[in-house]
TIBAZA-393228 format. One record per residue (C-alpha): y, x, z negated; residue number from 1. Coordinates in steps of 0.1 Angstrom, whole numbers. Layout:
! residues N
Y,X,Z,NUM
...
***
This chain:
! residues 259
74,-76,24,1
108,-80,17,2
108,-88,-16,3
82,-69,-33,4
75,-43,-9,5
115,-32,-8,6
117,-29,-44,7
86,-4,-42,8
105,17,-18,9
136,15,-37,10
120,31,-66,11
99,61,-47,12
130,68,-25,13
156,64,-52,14
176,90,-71,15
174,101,-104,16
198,76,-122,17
224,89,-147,18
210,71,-177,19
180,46,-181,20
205,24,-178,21
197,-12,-161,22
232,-6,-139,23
224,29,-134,24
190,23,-123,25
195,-6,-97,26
232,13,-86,27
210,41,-73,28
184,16,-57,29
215,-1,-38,30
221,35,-26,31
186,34,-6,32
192,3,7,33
229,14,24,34
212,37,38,35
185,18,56,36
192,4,92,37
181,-28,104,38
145,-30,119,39
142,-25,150,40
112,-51,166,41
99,-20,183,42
91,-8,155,43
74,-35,138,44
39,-49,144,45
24,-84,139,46
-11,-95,138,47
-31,-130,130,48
-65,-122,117,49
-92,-143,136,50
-130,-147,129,51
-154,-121,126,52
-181,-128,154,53
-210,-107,134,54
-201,-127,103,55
-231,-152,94,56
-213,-163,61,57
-186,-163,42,58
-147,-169,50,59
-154,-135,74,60
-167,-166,95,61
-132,-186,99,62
-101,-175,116,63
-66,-184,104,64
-63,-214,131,65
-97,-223,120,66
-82,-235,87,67
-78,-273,90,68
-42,-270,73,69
-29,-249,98,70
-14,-263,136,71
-38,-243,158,72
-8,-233,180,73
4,-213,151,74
21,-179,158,75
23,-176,120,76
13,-137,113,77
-5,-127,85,78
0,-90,89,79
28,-72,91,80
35,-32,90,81
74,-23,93,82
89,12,99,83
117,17,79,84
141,53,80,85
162,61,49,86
194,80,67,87
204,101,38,88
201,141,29,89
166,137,12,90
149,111,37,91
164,122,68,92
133,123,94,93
107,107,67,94
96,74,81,95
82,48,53,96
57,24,65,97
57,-7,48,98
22,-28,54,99
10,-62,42,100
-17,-87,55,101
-41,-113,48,102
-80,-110,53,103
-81,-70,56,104
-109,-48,46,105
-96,-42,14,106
-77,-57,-13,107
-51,-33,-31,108
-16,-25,-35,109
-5,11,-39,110
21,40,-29,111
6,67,-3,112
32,98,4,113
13,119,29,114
24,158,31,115
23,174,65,116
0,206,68,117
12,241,59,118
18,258,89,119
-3,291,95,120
-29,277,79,121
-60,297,79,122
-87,275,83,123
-100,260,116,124
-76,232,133,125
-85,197,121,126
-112,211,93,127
-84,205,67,128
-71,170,61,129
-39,163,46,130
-30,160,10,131
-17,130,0,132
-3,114,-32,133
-15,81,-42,134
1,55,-69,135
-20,22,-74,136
-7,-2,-85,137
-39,-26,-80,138
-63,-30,-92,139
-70,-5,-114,140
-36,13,-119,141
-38,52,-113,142
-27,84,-100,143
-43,107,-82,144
-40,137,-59,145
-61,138,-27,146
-64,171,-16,147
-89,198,-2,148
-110,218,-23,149
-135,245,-18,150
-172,233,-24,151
-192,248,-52,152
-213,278,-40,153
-210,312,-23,154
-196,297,11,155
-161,289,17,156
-171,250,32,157
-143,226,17,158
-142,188,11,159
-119,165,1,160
-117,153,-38,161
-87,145,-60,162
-71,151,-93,163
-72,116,-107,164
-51,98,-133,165
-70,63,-143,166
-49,43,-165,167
-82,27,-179,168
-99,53,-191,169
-67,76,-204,170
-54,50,-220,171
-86,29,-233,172
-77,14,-264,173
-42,10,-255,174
-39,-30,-238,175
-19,-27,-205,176
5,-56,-203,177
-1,-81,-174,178
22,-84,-143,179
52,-106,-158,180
48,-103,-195,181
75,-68,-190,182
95,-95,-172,183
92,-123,-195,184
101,-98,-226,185
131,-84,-210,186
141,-116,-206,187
140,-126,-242,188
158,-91,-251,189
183,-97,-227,190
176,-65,-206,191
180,-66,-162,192
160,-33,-157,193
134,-47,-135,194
152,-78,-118,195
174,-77,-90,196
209,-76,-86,197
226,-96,-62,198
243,-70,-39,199
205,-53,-40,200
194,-87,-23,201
218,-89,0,202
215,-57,15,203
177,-59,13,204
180,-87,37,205
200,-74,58,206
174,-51,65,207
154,-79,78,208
174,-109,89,209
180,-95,124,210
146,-89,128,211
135,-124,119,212
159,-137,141,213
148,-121,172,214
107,-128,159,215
118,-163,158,216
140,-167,189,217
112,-147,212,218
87,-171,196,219
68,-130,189,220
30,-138,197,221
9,-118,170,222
-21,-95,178,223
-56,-105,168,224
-71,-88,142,225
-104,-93,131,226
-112,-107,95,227
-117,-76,73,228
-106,-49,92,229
-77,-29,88,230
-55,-48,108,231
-45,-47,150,232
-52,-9,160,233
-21,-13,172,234
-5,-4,137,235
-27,25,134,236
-10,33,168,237
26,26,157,238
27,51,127,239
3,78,145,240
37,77,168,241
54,89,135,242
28,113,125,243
8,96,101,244
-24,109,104,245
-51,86,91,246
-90,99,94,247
-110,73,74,248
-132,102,57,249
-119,96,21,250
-125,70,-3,251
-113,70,-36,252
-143,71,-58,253
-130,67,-96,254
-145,90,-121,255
-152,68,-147,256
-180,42,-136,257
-171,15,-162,258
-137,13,-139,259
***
């Protein structure tokens, strides 16, 4: 989380640099992180995924303590979600959730900006969901929009679609480079675009050393979860308190079948 979640933050809540400048790009991402307090344990949430009891095969049907490796007193978590506030003009009031977690129901890595409703709205309370922005980064890189739309016909009945963006099928006969071959070419060139300065580490952990200090001297108990689920409802709990609003009636459904 706080290595390659942070530097995912750093670029959405970033300003636009100066120039496309290595210095000017990770100057502005050490703005972000001066302006991010210290996480609070409050609001933080921990979980340790444990067995599912329907499960008749699989790894659904072992626990984390179940593995023989690990000490079966083990408050090790393997989930984590983090609330994070950005204290500057633009982010003032926006919280940014940061989740990660072993053993969940699905398997993906991806930016989710949700936008509140439009107030006055004219439809029915609760018949509209939210729009929401989604970047995926994996697997299959895309963009898309998830929004409301009206449903074909004479009514005025709406459901929820997107405008979609699939890297795969736009850009077919183009080959997408793998995870580190950017990093392993800038390296060659002699180019620190993507790699991290060291003031940028240092304040990215103290974002999180106080926290793992108190986790550690509190000896923090995680909260069951069970194997491919979300995570502890808990969470879900934690960033409803923020006014996330999470209703489990979409599914992005790509548009190209091959993907």
């Amino acid at each position: 989380m706080q290595n390659h979640l942070m530097q995912i933050l750093t670029l959405v809540a970033m300003e636009k640099p100066a120039s496309l400048n290595a210095e000017d790009i990770r100057d502005e991402k050490v703005k972000v992180l001066k302006s991010i307090q210290p996480v609070e344990l409050e609001d933080v949430v921990l979980g340790q995924y444990v067995k599912d009891p329907k499960a008749t095969d699989g790894e659904a049907r072992f626990g984390y303590l179940d593995d023989e490796s690990v000490p079966k007193t083990s408050i090790t978590p393997t989930y984590a979600l983090a609330v994070l506030k950005v204290h500057n003009e633009r982010w003032d009031g926006v919280p940014f959730f940061l989740r990660c977690g072993k053993a969940l129901n699905e398997r993906k890595a991806e930016v989710r900006i949700q936008y509140r409703e439009v107030p006055g709205d004219i439809y029915p309370q609760g018949e509209l969901k939210r729009t929401e922005l989604v970047m995926r980064v994996q697997p299959n890189e895309a963009v898309y929009m998830k929004l409301m739309t009206k449903k074909p016909g004479m009514g005025f009945a709406v459901e929820e679609t997107e405008l979609d963006l699939s890297y795969s099928a736009r850009y077919k006969d183009i080959r997408l480079p793998d995870a580190y071959e950017r990093l392993f070419l800038e390296v060659i060139m002699g180019s620190q675009i993507n790699f991290v300065r060291t003031d940028e580490l240092n304040y990215s952990w103290g974002i999180f050393t106080p926290l793992l200090k108190t986790i550690e001297t509190k000896n923090i108990k995680p909260i069951e979860y069970v194997f491919g689920s979300r995570g502890p409802k808990e969470a879900d709990e934690l960033m409803k308190k923020y006014g996330f609003v999470f209703t489990g009636t979409y599914k992005w459904v790509s548009p190209h079948p091959k993907l």
